[in-house]
C-alpha positions in Angstrom: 10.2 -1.1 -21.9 11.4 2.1 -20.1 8.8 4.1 -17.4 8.2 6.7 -20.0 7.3 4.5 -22.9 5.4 2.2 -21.0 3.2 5.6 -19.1 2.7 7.0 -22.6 1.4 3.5 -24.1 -0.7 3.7 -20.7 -2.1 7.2 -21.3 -2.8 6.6 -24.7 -5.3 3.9 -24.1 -6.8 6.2 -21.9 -5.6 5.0 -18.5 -3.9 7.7 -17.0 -3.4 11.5 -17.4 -0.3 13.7 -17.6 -0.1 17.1 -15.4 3.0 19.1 -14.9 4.3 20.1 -12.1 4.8 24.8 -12.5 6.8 24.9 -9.1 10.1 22.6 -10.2 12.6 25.4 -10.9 16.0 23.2 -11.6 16.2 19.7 -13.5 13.8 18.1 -15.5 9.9 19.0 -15.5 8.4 16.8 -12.8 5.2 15.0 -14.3 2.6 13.5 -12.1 -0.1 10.9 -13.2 -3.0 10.3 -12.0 -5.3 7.0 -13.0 -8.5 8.1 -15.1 -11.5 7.0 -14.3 -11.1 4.3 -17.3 -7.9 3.2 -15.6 -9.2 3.1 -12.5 -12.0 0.4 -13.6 -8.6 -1.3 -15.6 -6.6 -1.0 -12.0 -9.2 -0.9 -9.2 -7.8 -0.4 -5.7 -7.8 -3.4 -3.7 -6.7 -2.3 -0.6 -10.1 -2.5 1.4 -10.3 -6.3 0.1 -6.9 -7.1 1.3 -7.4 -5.8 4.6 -10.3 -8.0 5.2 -8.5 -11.5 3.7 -5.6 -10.2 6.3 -7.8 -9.6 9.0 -9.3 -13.1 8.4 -6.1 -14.7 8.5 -5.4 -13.4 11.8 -8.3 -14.3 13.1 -8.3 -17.9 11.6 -4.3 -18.6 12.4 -4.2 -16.4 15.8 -7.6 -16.0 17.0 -10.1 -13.7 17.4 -8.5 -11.8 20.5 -5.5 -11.4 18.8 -7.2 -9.9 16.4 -8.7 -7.2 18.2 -5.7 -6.2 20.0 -3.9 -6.0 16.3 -6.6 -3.5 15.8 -6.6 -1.6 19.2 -2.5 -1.4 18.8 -3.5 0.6 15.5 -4.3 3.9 18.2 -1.1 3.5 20.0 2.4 4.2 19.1 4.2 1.2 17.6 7.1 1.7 20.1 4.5 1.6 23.3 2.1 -1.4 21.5 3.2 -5.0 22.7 1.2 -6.7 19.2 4.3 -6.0 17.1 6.6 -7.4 19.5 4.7 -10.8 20.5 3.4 -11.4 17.0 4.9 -14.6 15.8 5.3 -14.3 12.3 7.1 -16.9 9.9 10.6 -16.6 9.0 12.1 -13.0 7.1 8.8 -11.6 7.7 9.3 -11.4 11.4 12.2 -10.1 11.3 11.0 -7.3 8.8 8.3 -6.4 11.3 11.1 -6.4 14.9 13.2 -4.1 12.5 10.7 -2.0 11.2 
C-alpha cells in the first residue's frame, strides 16, 4: 500500500487530519497531517516511557554515576562531553554514536 492510500485509509477512520500547506508556490501541494485526538489514543507517544526503560538500563548495566553524568553531558556540547566518547556500547551501535 502506497503513503497516500494508506494516510487516507488512516484519516478515514478518523486518525489523522489533512491541512494544506497556502505558501508552496512550485510542485505539488504540500499536505501535512496531524494525529487526531482519536489517533492519538490509537498511537500514543511513548517517548517519556522509553526514556525511563533507557535510563534504567544505564543505571542497571553502567551504574548509577554513569548515569548522572549521561544526564549532566545533556547541558554540554557533545564535542566538549567525555560520556559519548567513554561509553562502551555493543557492537554497530558504538560505532553509530563515535560517528555521530
Amino acid at each position: 500500500m502506497g503513503v497516500r492510500q494508506h494516510l487516507a485509509e488512516l484519516e478515514n477512520k478518523g486518525f489523522v487530519t489533512q491541512t494544506r500547506e497556502e505558501k508552496q508556490t512550485r510542485g505539488r501541494p504540500v499536505h501535512l497531517w496531524r494525529l487526531t485526538q482519536t489517533g492519538h489514543q490509537r498511537f500514543p507517544d511513548g517517548y517519556p516511557q522509553l526514556t525511563l526503560e533507557l535510563l534504567d538500563v544505564i543505571r542497571s548495566d553502567l551504574g548509577e554515576d554513569s548515569m548522572n553524568q549521561l544526564i549532566d553531558s545533556r547541558n554540554e556540547p557533545k564535542t566538549n562531553s567525555t560520556i559519548y566518547r567513554n561509553c562502551r556500547l555493543p557492537g554497530k551501535t558504538s560505532k553509530a554514536v563515535l560517528r555521530g
